[in-house]
C-alpha atoms as a printed R data frame, in Angstrom:
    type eleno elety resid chain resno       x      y       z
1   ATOM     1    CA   UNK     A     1  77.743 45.453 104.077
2   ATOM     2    CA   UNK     A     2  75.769 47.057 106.640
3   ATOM     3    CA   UNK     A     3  77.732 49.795 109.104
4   ATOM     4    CA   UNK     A     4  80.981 49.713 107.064
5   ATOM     5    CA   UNK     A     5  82.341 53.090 106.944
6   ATOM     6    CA   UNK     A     6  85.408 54.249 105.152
7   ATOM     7    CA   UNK     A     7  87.922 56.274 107.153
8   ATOM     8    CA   UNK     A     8  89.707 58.907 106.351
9   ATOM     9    CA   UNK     A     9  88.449 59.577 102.691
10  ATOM    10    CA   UNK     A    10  88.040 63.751 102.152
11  ATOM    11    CA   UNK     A    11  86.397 65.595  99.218
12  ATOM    12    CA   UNK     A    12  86.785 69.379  99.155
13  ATOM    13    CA   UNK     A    13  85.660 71.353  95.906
14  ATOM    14    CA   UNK     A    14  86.476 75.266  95.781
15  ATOM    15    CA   UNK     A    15  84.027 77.054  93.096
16  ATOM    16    CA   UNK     A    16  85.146 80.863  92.080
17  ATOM    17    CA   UNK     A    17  81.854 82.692  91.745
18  ATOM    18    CA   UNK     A    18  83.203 86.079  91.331
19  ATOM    19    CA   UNK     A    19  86.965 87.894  91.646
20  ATOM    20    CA   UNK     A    20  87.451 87.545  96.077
21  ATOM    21    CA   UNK     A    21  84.213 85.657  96.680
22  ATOM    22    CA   UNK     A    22  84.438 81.383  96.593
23  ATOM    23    CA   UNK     A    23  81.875 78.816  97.951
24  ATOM    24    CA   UNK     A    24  83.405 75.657  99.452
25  ATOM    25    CA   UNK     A    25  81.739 72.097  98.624
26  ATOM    26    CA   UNK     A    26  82.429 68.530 100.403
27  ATOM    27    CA   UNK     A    27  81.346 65.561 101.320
28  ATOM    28    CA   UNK     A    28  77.625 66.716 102.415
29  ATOM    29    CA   UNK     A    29  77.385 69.780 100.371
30  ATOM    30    CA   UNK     A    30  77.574 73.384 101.063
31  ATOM    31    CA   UNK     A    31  80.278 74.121 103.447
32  ATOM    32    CA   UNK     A    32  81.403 77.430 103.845
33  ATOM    33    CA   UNK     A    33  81.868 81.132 101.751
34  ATOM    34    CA   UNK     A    34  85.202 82.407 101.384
35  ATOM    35    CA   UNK     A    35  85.324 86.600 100.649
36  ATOM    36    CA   UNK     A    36  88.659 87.654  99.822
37  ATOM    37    CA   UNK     A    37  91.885 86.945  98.924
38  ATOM    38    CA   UNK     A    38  95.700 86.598  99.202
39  ATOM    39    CA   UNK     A    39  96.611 88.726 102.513
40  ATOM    40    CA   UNK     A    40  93.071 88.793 103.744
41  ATOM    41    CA   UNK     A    41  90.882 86.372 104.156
42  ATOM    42    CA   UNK     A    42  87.325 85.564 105.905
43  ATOM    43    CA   UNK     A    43  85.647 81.820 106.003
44  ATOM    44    CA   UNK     A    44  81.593 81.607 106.679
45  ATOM    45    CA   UNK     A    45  80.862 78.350 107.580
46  ATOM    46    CA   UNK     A    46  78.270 75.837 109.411
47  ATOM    47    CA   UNK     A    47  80.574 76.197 112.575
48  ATOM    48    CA   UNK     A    48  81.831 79.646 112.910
49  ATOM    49    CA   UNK     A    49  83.807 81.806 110.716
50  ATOM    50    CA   UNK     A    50  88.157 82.119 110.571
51  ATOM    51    CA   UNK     A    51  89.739 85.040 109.402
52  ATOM    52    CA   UNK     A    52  92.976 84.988 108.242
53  ATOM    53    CA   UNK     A    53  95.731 87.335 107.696
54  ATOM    54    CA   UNK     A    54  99.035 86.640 105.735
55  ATOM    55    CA   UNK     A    55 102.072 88.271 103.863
56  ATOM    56    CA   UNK     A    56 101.669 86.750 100.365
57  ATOM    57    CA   UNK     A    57 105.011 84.456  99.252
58  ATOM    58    CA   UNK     A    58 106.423 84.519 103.160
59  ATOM    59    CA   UNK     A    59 104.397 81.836 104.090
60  ATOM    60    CA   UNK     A    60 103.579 83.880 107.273
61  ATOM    61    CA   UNK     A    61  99.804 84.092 108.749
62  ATOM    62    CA   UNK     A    62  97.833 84.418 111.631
63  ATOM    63    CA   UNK     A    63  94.022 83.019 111.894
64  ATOM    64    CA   UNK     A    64  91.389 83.278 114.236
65  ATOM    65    CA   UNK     A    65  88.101 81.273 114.700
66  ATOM    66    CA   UNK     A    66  84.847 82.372 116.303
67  ATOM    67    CA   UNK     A    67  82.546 79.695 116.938
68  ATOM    68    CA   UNK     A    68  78.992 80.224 116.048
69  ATOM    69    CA   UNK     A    69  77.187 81.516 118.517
70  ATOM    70    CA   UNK     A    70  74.467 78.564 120.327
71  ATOM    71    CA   UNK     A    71  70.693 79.579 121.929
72  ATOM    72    CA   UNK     A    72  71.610 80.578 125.222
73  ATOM    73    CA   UNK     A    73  69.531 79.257 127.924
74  ATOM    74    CA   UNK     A    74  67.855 81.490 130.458
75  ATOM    75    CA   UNK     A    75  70.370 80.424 133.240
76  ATOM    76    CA   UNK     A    76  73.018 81.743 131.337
77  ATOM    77    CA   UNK     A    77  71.298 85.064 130.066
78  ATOM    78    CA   UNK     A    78  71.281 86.557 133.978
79  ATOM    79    CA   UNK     A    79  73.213 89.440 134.813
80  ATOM    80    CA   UNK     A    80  76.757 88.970 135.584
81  ATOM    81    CA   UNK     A    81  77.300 89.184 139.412
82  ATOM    82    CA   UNK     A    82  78.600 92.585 140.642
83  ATOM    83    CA   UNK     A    83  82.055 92.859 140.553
84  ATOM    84    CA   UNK     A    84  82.838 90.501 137.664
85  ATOM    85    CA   UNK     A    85  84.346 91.964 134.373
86  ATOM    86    CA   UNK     A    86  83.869 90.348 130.841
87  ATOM    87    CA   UNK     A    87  85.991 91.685 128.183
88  ATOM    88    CA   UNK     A    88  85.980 90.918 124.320
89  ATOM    89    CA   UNK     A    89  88.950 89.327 122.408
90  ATOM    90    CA   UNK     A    90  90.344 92.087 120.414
91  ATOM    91    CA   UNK     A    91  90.465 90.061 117.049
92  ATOM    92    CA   UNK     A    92  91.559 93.121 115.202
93  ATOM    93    CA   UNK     A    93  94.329 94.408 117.328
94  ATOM    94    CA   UNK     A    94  95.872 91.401 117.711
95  ATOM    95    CA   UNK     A    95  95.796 90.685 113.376
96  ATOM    96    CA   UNK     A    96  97.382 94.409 113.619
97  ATOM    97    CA   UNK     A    97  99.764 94.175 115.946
98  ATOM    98    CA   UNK     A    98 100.589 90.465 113.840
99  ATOM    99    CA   UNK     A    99 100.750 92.883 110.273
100 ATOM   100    CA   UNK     A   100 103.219 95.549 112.299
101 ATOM   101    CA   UNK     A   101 105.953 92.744 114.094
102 ATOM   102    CA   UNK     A   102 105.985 90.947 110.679
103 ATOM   103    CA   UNK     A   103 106.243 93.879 108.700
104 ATOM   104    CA   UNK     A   104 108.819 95.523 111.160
105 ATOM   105    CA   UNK     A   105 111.153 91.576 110.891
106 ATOM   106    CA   UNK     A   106 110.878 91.939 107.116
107 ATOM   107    CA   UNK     A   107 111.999 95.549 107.118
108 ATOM   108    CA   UNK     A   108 115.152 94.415 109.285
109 ATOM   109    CA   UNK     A   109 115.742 91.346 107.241
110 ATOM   110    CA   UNK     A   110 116.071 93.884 104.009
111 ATOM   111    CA   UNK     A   111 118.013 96.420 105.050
């Protein structure tokens, strides 16, 4: 039965390798590294790499994916024009300012 193809059948495999450090398996083999655990967690893959930041037992997190990076062609690696302003995403603050409003809604929910 040439060009059959299931759909929608999945295989993921998580291996522990040491305490904080797993390596993800699936249908064509090596997929990503996972380094950490509960509350913090960073994802190497083939793609990019998420990092995600919970409150263990809330069910409350916040992720963020970066793409991997592609060659860049050298039409895209001129100088910005004068006057134009690129900024970086601030992956950090934004996980920290996530950690403090979370932290600050469980504090009010306690007291």
């Amino acid at each position: 039965m040439e060009g059959v193809e299931i759909m929608g059948f999945r295989f993921r495999r998580s291996i522990k390798i040491l305490p904080g450090l797993k390596v993800n398996l699936g249908k064509t083999g090596f997929t990503s590294v996972s380094v950490g655990g509960h509350g913090l967690t960073t994802n190497y893959g083939k793609k990019g790499t998420r990092t995600t930041v919970g409150l263990p037992g809330t069910g409350l997190s916040y992720s963020t994916y970066s793409p991997k990076k592609k060659a860049i062609s050298n039409q895209q690696n001129q100088p910005s024009p004068p006057g134009t302003v690129q900024t970086a995403k601030p992956t950090w603050v934004r996980i920290a300012i996530f950690i403090a409003v979370v932290g600050a809604f469980i504090a009010y929910l306690t007291h």
